[in-house]
C-alpha positions in Angstrom: 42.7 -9.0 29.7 43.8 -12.8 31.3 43.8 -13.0 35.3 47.0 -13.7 34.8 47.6 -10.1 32.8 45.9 -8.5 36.4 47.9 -10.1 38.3 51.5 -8.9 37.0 50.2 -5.7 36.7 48.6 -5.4 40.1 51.9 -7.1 41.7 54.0 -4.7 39.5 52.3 -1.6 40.7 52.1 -2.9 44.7 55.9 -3.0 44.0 56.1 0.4 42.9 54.1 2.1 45.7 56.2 0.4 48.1 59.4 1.0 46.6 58.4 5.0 46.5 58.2 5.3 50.1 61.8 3.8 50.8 63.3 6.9 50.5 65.1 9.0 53.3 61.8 10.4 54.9 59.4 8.1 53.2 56.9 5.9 54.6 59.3 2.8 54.8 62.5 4.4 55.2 64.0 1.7 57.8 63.2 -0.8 54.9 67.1 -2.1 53.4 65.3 -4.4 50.8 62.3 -5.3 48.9 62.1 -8.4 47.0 59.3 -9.6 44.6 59.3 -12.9 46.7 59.4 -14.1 50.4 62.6 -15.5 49.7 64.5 -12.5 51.9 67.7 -14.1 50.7 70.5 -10.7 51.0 70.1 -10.8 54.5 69.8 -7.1 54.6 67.3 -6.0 57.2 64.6 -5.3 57.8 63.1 -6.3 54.4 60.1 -7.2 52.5 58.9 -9.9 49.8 55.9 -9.3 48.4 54.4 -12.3 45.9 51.3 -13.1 44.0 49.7 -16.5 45.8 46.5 -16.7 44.2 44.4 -15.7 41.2 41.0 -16.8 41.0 38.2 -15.9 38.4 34.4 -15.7 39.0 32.2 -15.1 36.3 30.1 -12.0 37.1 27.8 -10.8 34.1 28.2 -11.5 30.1 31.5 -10.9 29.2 32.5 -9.9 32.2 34.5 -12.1 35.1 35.5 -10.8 38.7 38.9 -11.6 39.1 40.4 -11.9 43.0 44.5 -12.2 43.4 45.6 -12.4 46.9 49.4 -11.2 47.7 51.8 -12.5 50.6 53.8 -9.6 52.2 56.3 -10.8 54.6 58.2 -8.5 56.5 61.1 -9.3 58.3 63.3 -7.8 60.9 65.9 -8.9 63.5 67.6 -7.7 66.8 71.1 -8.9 67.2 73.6 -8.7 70.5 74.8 -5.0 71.2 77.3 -3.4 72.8 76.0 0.2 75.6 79.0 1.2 77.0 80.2 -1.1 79.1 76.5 -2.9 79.0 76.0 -5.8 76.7 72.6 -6.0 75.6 71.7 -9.4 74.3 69.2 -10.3 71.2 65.8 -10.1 72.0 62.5 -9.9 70.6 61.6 -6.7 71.9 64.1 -5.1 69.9 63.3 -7.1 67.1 59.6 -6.4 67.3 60.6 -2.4 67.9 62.3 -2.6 64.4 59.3 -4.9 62.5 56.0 -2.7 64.0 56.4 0.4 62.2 57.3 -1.1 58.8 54.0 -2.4 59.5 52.2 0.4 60.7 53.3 2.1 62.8 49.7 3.8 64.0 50.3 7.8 62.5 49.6 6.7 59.0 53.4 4.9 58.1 54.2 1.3 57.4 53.3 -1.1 54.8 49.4 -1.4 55.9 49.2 2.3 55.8 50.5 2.4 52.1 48.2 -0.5 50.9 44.7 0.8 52.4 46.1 4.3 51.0 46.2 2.9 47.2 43.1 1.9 47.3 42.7 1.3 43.9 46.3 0.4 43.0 46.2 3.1 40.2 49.1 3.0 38.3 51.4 5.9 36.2 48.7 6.3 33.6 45.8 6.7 36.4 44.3 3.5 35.6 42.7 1.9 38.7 43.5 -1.6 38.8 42.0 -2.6 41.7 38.0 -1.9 42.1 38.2 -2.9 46.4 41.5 -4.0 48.3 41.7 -5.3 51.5 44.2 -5.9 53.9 42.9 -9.6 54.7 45.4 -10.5 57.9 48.6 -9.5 59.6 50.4 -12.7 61.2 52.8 -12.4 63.5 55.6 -15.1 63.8 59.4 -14.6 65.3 62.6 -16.9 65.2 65.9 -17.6 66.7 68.6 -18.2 64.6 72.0 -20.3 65.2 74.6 -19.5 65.8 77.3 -18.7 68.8 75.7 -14.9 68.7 72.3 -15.4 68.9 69.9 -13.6 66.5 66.3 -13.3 67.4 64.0 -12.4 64.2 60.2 -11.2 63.7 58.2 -11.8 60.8 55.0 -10.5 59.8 52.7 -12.0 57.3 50.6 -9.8 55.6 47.4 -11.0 53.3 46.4 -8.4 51.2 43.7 -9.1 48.3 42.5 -7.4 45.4 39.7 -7.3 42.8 39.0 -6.0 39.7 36.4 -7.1 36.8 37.6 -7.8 33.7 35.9 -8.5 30.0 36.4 -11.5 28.6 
């Protein structure tokens, strides 16, 4: 199996796990969209891209080579002008941040961190690991306004998550 061959199926199956928990009273359920990219282009949010960055190969033994990919997850979530009663409440990043957190993790076991250290292995339908160690590298933290006369106020997280796996050659 090619790096390359690990790599769509590890990115295939990270897709799959995270798609399974978008359901009404799943992990993710406040997630509108999940994209195999970090182009969030539907403008339905929040959302999530996930894509493959990096593959890297190190030889490890005879016939045998350790393969590493590292995924991008960016999550993204926005808080836009509402109307309380008679109380306008503008954008703000609280709010915004209040939507992006748990989709993240949300500290009880939910969110997209959650899920990942929870796969551990990335095993997939057939109960093939895929993965021998994963890690959730970094979460980065990032937030936006956007134009506009009604003023949008995003939050982004970056999420590095890596996997390996050895493979024959």
């Amino acid at each position: 199996m090619t790096m390359e061959d690990v790599g769509a199926q590890q990115w295939a199956q990270i897709m799959t796990i995270l798609q399974a928990q978008m359901i009404p009273g799943g992990q993710l359920a406040g997630l509108k969209d999940l994209r195999k990219s970090l182009h969030l282009w539907t403008g339905a949010l929040p959302a999530a891209g996930v894509q493959l960055i990096e593959l890297t190969e190190t030889p490890r033994a005879t016939h045998r080579n350790l393969v590493t990919t590292l995924f991008h997850i960016l999550v993204s979530a926005e808080s836009t002008a509402t109307v309380n009663g008679s109380t306008e409440v503008p954008a703000n990043l609280d709010a915004a941040l209040a939507t992006l957190q748990p989709l993240v993790n949300d500290g009880t076991g939910n969110g997209i961190t959650a899920i990942l250290r929870a796969n551990f292995g990335l095993v997939n339908a057939s109960g093939q690991p895929l993965a021998l160690r994963t890690q959730v590298k970094s979460v980065r933290y990032y937030n936006d306004i956007g134009a506009g006369e009604t003023p949008q106020i995003f939050a982004y997280a970056l999420i590095g998550f890596e996997a390996q796996v050895e493979v024959s050659i």
